[in-house]
N, C-alpha and C positions, 0 to 999 in steps of 0.2 A: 683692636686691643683685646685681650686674652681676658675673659673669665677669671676670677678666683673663687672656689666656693669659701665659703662662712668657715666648713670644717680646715679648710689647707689657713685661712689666713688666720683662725683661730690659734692650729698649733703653730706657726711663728710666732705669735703674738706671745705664748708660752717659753718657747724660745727666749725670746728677748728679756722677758723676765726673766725668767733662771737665770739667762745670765747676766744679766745688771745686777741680781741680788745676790750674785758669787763675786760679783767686782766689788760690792758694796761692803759684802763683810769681810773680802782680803784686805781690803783699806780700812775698814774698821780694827780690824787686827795687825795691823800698823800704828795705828794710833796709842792701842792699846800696849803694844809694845814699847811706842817711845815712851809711853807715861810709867813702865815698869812694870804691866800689868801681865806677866806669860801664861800665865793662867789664864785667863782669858782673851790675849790674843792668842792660843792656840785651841778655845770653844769656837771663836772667829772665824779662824781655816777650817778650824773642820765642818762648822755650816759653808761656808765658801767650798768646802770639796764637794758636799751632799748636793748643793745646785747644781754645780759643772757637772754631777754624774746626772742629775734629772734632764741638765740640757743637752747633755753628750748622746742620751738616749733619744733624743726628741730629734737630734742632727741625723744618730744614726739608722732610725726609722724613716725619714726622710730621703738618707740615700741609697735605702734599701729602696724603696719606692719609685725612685726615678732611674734606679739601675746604669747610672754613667747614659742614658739614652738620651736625654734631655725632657724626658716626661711631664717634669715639674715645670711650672709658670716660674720662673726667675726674676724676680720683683725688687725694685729697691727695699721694702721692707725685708724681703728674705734675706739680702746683701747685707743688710743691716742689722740684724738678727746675729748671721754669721760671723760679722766685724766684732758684736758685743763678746759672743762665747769665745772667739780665738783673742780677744784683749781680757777678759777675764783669765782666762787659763795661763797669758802670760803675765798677767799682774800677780795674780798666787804664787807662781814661779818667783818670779821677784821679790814679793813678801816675803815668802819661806825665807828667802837668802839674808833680807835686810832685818828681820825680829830674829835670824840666829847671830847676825851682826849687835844686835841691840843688847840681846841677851849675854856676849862674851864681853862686851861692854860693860857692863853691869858689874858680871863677874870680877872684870878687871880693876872695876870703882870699889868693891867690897874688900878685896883685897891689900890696897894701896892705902 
């Protein structure tokens, strides 16, 4: 079984957070959305983008590092790390689309 130092499993560990806490506040900002709140579901995305860019950095350090060579220990936690920041990135994607859905919504109820 392969070694992992402290510092490689550290930064996944980093990883994973950034991105649980980018999937955390794009659903937060859904929430905040259904409840009428755009103002702050759009403080929401924009802490949900500032993680994805700190884990985006953390990914691309990483495959800076292993250079497509296979360098790196490929671990279920790294796998899962990875899972986190590519379902985060398409949850925000998602959001963006469903709080501009909520919001002409809105529009629509103020109107009528």
């Amino acid at each position: 079984m392969t070694e992992i130092s402290a510092d490689f499993e550290s930064t996944i560990m980093e990883l994973l957070v950034f991105s649980g806490s980018a999937r955390s506040s794009a659903l937060m900002a859904l929430q905040q959305a259904r409840a009428g709140d755009f103002s702050a579901a759009a403080e929401q995305m924009a802490e949900s983008k500032a993680w994805v860019k700190k884990a985006h950095l953390i990914q691309t350090e990483l495959i800076g590092l292993d250079e497509g060579c296979g360098k790196l220990a490929i671990t279920l936690i790294t796998v899962h790390a990875q899972d986190h920041l590519m379902n985060a990135m398409v949850i925000q994607d998602l959001a963006g689309d469903m709080i501009e859905l909520y919001r002409r919504q809105a529009q629509m109820e103020t109107r009528a």
